[in-house]
C-alpha positions as CSV (number, residue, x, y, z in Angstrom):
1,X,-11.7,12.7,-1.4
2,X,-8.7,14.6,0.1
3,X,-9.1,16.7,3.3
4,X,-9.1,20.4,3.7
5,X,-5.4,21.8,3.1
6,X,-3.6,22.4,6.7
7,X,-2.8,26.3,6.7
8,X,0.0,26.0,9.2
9,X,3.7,25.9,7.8
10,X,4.6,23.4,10.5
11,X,6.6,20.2,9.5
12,X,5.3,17.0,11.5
13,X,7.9,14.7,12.8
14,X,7.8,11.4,11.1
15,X,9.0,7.9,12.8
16,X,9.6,5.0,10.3
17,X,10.0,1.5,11.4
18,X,11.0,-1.5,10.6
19,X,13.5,0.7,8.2
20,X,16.0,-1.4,6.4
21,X,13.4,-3.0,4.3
22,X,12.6,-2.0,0.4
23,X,9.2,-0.4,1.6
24,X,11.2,1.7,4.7
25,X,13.4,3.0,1.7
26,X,10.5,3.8,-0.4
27,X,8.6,5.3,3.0
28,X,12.2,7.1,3.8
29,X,12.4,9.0,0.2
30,X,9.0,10.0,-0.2
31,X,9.4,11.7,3.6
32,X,12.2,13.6,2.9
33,X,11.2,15.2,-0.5
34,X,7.4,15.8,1.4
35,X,7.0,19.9,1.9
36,X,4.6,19.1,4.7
37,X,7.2,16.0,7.0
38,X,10.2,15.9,8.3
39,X,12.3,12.9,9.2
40,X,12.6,12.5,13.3
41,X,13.4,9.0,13.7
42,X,14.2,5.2,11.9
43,X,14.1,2.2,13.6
44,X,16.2,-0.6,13.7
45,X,16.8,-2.9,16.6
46,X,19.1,-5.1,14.0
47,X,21.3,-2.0,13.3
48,X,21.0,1.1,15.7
49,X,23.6,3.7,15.4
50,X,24.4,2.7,12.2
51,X,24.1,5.3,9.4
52,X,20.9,5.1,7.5
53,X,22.3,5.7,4.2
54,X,24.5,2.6,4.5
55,X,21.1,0.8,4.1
56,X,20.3,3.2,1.3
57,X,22.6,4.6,-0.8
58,X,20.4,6.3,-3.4
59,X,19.0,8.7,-0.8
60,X,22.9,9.4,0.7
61,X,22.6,13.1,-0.3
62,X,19.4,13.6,1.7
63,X,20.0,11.3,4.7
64,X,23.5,12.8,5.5
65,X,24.5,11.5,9.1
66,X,21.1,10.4,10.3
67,X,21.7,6.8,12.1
68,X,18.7,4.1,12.8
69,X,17.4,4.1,16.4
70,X,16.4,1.4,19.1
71,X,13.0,0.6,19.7
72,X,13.8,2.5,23.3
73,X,15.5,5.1,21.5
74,X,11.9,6.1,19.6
75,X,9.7,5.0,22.3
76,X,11.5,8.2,24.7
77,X,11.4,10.6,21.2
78,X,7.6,9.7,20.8
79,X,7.2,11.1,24.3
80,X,7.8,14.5,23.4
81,X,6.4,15.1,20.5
82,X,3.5,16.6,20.7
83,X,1.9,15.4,17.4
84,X,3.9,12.7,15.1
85,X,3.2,10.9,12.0
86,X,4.5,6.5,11.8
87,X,4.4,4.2,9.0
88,X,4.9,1.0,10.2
89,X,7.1,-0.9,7.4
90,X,7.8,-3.7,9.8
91,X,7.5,-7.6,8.8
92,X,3.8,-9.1,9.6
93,X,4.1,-10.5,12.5
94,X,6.2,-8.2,14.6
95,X,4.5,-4.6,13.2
96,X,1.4,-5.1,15.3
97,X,3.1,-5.5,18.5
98,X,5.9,-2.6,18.2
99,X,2.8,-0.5,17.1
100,X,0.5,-1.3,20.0
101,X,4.0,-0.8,22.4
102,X,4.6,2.9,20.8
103,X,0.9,3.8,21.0
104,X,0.9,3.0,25.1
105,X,4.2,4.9,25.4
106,X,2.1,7.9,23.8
107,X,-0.7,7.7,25.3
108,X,0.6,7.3,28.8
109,X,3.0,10.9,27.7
110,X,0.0,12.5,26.4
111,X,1.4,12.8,23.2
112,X,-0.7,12.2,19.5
113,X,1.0,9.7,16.8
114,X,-1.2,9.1,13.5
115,X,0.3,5.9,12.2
116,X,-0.2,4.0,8.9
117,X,0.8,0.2,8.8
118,X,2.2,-1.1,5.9
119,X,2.5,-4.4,7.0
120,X,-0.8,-6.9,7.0
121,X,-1.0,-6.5,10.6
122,X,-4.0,-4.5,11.0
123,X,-5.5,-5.5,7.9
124,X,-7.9,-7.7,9.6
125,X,-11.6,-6.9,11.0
126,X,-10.1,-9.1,14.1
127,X,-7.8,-11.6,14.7
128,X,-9.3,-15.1,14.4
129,X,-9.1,-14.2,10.4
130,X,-5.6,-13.0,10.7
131,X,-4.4,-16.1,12.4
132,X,-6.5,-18.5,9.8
133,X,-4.5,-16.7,7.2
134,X,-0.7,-16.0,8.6
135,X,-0.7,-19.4,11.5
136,X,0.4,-17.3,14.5
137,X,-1.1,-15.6,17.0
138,X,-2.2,-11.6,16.8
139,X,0.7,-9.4,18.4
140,X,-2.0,-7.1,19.8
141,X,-5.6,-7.7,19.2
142,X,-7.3,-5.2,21.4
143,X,-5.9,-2.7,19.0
144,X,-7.6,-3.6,15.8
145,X,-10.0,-1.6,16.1
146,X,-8.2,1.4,16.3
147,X,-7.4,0.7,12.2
148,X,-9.1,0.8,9.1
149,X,-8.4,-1.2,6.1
150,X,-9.4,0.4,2.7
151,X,-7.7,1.9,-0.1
152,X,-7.7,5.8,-0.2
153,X,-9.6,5.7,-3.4
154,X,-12.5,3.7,-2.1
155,X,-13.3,5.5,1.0
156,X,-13.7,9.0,1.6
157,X,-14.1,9.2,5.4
158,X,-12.9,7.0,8.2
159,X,-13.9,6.8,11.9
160,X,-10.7,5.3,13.4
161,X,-7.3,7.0,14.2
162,X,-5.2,4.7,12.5
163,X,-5.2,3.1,9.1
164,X,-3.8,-0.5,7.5
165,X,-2.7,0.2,4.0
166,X,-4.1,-3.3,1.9
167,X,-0.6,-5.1,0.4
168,X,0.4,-4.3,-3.5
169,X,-1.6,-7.3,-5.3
170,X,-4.3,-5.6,-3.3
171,X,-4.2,-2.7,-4.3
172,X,-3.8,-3.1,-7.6
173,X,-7.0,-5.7,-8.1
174,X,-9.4,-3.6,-5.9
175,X,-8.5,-0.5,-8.2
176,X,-9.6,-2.8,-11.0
177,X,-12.4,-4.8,-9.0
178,X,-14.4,-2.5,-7.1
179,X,-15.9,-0.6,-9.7
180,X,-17.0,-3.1,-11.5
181,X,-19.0,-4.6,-8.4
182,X,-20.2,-1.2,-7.2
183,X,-21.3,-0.7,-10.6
184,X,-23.3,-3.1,-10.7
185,X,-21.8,-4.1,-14.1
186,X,-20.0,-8.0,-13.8
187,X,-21.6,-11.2,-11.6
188,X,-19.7,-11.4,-8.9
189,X,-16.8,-14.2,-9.5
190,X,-13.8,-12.6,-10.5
191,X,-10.9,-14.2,-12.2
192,X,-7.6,-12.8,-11.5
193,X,-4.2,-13.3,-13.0
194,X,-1.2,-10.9,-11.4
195,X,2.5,-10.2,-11.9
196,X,5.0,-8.5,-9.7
197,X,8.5,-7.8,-9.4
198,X,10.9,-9.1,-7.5
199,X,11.1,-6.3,-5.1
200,X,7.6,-7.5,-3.6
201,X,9.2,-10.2,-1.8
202,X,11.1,-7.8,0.3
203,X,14.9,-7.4,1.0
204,X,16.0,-10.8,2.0
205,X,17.0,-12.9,-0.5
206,X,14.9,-16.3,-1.2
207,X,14.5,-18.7,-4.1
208,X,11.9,-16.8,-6.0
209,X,13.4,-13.5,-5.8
210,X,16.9,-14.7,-6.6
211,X,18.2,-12.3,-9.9
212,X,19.5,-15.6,-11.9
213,X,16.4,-17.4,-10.9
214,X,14.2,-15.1,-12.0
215,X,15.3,-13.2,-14.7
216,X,14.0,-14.1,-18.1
217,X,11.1,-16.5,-16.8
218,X,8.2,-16.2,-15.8
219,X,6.2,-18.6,-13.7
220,X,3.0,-18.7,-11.2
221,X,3.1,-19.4,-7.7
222,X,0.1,-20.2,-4.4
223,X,-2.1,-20.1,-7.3
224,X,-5.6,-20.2,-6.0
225,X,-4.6,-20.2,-2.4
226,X,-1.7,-16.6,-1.8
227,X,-2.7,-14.9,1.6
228,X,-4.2,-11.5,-0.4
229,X,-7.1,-13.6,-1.1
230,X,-9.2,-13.0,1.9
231,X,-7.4,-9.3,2.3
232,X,-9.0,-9.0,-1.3
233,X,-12.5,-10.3,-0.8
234,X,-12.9,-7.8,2.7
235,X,-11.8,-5.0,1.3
236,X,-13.9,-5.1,-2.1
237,X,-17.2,-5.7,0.0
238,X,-16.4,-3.1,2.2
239,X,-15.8,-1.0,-0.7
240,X,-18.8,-1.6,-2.5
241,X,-21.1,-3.1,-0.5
242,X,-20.9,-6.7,-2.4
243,X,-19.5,-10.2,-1.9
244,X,-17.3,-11.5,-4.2
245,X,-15.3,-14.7,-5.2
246,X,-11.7,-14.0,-6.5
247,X,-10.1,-16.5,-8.2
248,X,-6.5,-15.4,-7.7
249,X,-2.7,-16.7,-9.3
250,X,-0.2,-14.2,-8.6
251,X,3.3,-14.7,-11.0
252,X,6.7,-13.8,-10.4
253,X,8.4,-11.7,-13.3
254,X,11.9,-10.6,-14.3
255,X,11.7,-7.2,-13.3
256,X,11.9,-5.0,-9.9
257,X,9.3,-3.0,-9.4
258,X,5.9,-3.3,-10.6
259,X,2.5,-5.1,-10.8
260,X,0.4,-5.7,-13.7
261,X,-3.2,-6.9,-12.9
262,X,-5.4,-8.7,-15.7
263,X,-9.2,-8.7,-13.9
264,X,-11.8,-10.8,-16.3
265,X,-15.5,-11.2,-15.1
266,X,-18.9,-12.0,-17.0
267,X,-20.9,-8.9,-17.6
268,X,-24.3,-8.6,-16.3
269,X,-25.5,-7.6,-19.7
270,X,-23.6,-6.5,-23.0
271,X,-21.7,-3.6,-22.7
272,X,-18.8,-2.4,-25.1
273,X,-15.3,-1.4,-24.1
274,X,-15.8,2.6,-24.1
275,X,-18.6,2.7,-22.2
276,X,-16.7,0.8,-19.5
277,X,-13.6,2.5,-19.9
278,X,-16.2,5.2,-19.1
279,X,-17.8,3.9,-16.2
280,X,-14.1,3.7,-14.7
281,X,-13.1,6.9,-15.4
282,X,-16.2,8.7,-14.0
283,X,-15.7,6.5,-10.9
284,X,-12.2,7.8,-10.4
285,X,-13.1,11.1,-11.5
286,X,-12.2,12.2,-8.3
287,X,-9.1,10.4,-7.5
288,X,-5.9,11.9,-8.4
289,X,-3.7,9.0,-8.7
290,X,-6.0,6.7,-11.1
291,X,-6.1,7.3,-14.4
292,X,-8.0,5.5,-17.1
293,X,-7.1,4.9,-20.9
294,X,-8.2,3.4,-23.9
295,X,-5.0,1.8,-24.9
296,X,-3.0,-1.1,-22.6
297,X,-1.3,0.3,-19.3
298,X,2.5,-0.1,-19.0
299,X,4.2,-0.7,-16.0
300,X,7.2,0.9,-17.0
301,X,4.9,4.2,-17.1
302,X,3.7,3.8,-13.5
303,X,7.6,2.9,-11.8
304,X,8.4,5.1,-8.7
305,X,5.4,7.1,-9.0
306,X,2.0,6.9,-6.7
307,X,-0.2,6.5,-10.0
308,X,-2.2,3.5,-10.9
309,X,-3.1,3.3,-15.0
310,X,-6.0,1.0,-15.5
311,X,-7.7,0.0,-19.4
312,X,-10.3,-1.8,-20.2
313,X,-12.1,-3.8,-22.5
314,X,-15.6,-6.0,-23.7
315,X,-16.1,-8.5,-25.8
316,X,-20.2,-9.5,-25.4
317,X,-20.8,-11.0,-21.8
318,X,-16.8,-11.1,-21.1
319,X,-14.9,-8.2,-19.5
320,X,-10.9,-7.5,-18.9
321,X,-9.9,-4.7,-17.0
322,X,-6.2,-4.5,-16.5
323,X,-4.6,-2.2,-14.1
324,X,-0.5,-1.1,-13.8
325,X,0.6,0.1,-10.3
326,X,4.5,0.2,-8.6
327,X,4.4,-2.1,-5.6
328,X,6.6,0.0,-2.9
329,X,5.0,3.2,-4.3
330,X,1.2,3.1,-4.8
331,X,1.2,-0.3,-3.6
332,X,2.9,0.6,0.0
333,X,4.9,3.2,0.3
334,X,3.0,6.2,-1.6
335,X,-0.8,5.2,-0.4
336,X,0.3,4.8,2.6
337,X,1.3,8.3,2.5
338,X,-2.2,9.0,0.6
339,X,-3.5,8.0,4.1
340,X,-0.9,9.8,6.6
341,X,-1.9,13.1,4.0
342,X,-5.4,12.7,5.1
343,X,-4.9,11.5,8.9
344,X,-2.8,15.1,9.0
345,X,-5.7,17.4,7.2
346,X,-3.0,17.8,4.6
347,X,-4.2,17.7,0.8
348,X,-4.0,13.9,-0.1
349,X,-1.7,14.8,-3.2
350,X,1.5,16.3,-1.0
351,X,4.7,15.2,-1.3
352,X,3.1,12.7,-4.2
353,X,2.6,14.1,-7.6
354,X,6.3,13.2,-9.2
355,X,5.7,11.3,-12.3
356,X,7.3,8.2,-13.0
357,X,10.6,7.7,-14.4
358,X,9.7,5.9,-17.2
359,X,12.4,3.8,-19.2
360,X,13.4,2.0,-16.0
């Protein structure tokens, strides 16, 4: 699925926004240890000219002096570059607007961004759904169509200029999901059960996310009814060409970073749990960042790297696949960056393939 390497040596200039956030910080690290990017510009209308690092300390030795930027500040530097690359880690809400503003500022200069949105912005095939989902209005609906939403893993070609990367829980039950309906292998109600860290509520703190709150418990919340649902369903018929129902209750656990994804459906017919884990590892064959095992996936073998580990397994007409992924990384951050590899004819793997740390 990746594109044909780039040959030139050139570094693209990369603009961040929205970059105080945990995702920005996740977006910010994986640019400045890329061979192929190079850090031009991060923006923060809360906090321009103040040093970047003071919003992330961990990347202090590779930031040095760099300070966040206006929103006019990197409207004028997108003027003269030539060719940039922008991920979008702005709130939903505010990322499709700022987008739409930078794209006319380019566009009237002449100049070519490829951007990626992180946020759930452009995740939408227009903006009546968006609305039903998120109760405001679409910051710039003329522009949705300049955006696809898919996972890199599902689709090996796009025909827009600009991608939406789907949100974490996303990710990580489409990895799970879509074989299984492309397959042809499960009837097509899927039940869903998902926890993630508390870093997937973003930076500011709230009840649910609160460290003393949350650690050592466990507990559900919008069961049946959280706002990936209909991101979900799109995404997996686009993917494999069938509608299905996902029955979906996401859960909060005591830990940072990570999602663990428990997918149960009704097979079609009997199947055991090595042909399937089969059947899912010839259908990622291809992709570099899934891998497939016999044995449960650990999320503490995933953290702060851009791989997903899925396992499965049977038991007559009932099937569990289960699938581990780190939410800033491969569930923002690092596909995102999947994408902006392939929007920039660079192989899909640069900048990517540092294994987790494990133990975290």
């Amino acid at each position: 699925m990746s594109a044909q390497p780039m040959t030139s040596t050139i570094k693209t200039p990369v603009l961040v926004l929205g970059g105080t956030g945990y995702v920005a910080g996740e977006v910010l690290r994986l640019v400045l240890g890329h061979p192929n990017l190079k850090l031009a510009g991060v923006l923060s209308d809360s906090c321009p000219g103040e040093l970047v690092a003071l919003s992330f300390p961990h990347l202090v030795e590779v930031l040095g002096d760099t300070c966040f930027k206006s929103q006019a500040q990197i409207e004028q530097l997108i003027t003269t570059l030539p060719q940039s690359a922008v991920f979008s880690a702005a709130p939903h809400g505010i990322s499709a607007a700022l987008i739409d503003q930078l794209l006319r500022v380019a566009t009237a200069a002449g100049t070519r961004p490829s951007v990626v949105d992180i946020s759930a912005d452009y995740r939408y095939a227009n903006a009546e759904d968006y609305e039903e989902v998120y109760k405001h209005p679409h910051g710039a609906p003329a522009r949705i169509k300049d955006f696809t939403c898919a996972l890199p893993e599902h689709l090996s070609k796009i025909t827009t200029p600009h991608v939406a990367h789907p949100g974490c829980f996303a990710s990580a039950t489409l990895l799970a999901s879509v074989p299984l309906l492309a397959l042809n292998l499960i009837t097509p109600t899927l039940f869903v059960s998902g926890v993630t860290g508390s870093t997937g509520s973003g930076r500011t703190p709230v009840e649910g996310t609160h460290h003393p709150t949350r650690h050592s418990d466990l507990y559900s919340y919008n069961a049946l009814s959280h706002r990936h649902i209909p991101e979900i369903i799109a995404c997996a018929a686009a993917a494999s060409g069938v509608q299905a129902d996902f029955a979906f209750v996401p859960h909060s656990g005591p830990f940072s970073r990570g999602i663990h994804i428990t997918v149960q459906a009704t097979l079609k017919k009997p199947v055991d749990s090595a042909a399937v884990i089969e059947k899912l590892r010839q259908y990622y064959l291809d992709a570099p960042f899934v891998r497939v095992f016999e044995t449960a996936p650990h999320i503490k073998n995933v953290i702060a790297s851009n791989y997903a580990h899925l396992s499965a397994t049977a038991n007559g007409r009932t099937l569990a696949v289960m699938c581990v992924l780190d939410n800033l990384n491969k569930g923002a951050a690092g596909g995102a960056m999947q994408w902006m590899n392939r929007l920039l004819g660079l192989p899909e793997t640069a900048g990517l393939t540092a294994p987790a740390t494990g133990w975290t």
